[in-house]
N, C-alpha and C positions, 0 to 999 in steps of 0.2 A: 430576537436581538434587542428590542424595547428598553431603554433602562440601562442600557451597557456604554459608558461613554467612553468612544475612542482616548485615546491620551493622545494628544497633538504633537504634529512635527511641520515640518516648513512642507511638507506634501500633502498635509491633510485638507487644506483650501481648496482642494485644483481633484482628490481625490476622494470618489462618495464612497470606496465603500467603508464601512464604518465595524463591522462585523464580521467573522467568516466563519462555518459550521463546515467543519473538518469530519467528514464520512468515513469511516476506517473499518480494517476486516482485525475486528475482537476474536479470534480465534487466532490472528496469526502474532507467532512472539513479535517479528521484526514490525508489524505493523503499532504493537501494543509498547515494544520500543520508543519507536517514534514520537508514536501520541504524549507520552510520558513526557519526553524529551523535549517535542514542544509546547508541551504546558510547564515547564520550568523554567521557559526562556522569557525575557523581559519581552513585551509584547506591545508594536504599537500599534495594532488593532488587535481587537480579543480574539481570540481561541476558543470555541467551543465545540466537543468532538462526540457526535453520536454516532454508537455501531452503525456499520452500512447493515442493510436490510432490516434492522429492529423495527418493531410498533413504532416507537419513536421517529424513528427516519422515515418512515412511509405515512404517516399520519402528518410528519412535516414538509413533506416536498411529495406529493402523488402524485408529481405529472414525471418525475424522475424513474428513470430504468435501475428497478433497486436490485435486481440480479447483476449487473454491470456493477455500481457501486464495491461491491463484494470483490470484482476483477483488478481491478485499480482503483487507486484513492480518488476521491471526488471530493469537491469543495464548493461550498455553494455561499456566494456573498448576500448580506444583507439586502441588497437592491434585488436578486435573483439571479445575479450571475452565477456562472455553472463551470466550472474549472475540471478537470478532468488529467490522469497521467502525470505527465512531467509538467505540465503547468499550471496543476495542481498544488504540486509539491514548490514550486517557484512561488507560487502564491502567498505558500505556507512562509516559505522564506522572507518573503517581503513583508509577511505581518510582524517578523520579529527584530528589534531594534539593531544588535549585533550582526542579520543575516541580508537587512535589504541591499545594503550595496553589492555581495553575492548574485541577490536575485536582479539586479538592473543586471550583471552581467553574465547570469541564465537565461537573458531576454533576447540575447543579444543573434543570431543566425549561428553564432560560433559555440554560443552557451547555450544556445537549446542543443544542437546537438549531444552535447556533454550531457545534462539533463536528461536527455530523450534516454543517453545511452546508459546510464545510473539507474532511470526506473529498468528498462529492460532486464539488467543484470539483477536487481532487485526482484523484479517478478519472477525470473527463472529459476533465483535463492527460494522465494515463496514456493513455488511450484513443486520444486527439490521434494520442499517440509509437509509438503499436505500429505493428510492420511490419507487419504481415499486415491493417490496416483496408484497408478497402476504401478507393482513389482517392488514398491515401496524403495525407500532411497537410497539401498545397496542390494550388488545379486552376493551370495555369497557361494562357494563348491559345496559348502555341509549342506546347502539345500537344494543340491542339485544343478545349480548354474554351474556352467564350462562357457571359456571365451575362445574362440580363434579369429586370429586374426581377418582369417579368408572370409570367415561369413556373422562374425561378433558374437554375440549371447547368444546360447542355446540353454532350455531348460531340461534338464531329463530327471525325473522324481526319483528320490533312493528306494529302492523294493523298499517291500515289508515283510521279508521273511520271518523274520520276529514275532508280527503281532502287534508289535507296539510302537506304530507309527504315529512320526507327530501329525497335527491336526491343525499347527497353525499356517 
């Protein structure tokens, strides 16, 4: 963060941090969203965003849990503070000029909760989109899924009388 000088506001006297290194999962769109999103916003402490678990991020914070990083967003202030989840994201907030007064009232018992409840729904969106969950992010009948109400999803595979079953 060397060399990066905050742009001043009537809070920068009373507030050290001066930098903030935005941790993000680079595979996921809504994460890659974001990042975008707040690198185009006027900023009055910088913004700089390394993949969660890259060389990069583990060669700069090793005392950090970089399998976690990957779970939720993490933020790590210039001083070494360590922001994590929804106050993470508030953080992010308060570094951008248009967004701090938002974040004073994400801060708030009333506005974390809001916050809290924003990432949750946002991780479950994630969750949704990963390749690797299991059953992938629809059942469909042509592959075999049937729903009843009494007992939900069942899978039963289509024969292969044919011979030429799918494989995926």
């Amino acid at each position: 963060m060397a060399g990066i000088p905050a742009t001043r506001d009537r809070d920068a006297a009373r507030v050290p941090v001066l930098g903030l290194t935005v941790l993000y999962d680079a595979q996921c769109s809504l994460c890659a969203f974001l990042r975008d999103w707040l690198g185009k916003q006027s900023q009055l402490v910088p913004l700089r965003f390394v993949p969660a678990g890259s060389d990069e991020a583990r060669g700069e914070f090793p005392a950090l849990d970089h399998r976690a990083t990957l779970d939720e967003i993490t933020v790590v202030g210039d001083g070494g503070q360590v922001y994590r989840g929804s106050a993470a994201w508030v953080v992010c907030l308060w570094a951008l000029r248009e967004q701090r007064a938002l974040a004073h009232r994400l801060s708030t018992p009333a506005g974390a909760r809001l916050a809290r409840g924003a990432m949750l729904a946002a991780a479950k969106w994630r969750e949704s989109r990963r390749a690797d969950s299991w059953g992938g992010s629809a059942y469909y009948r042509g592959d075999g899924w049937t729903y009843q109400p009494q007992s939900g999803w069942t899978y039963n595979p289509p024969g292969c009388d044919s011979g030429t079953c799918s494989t995926r």
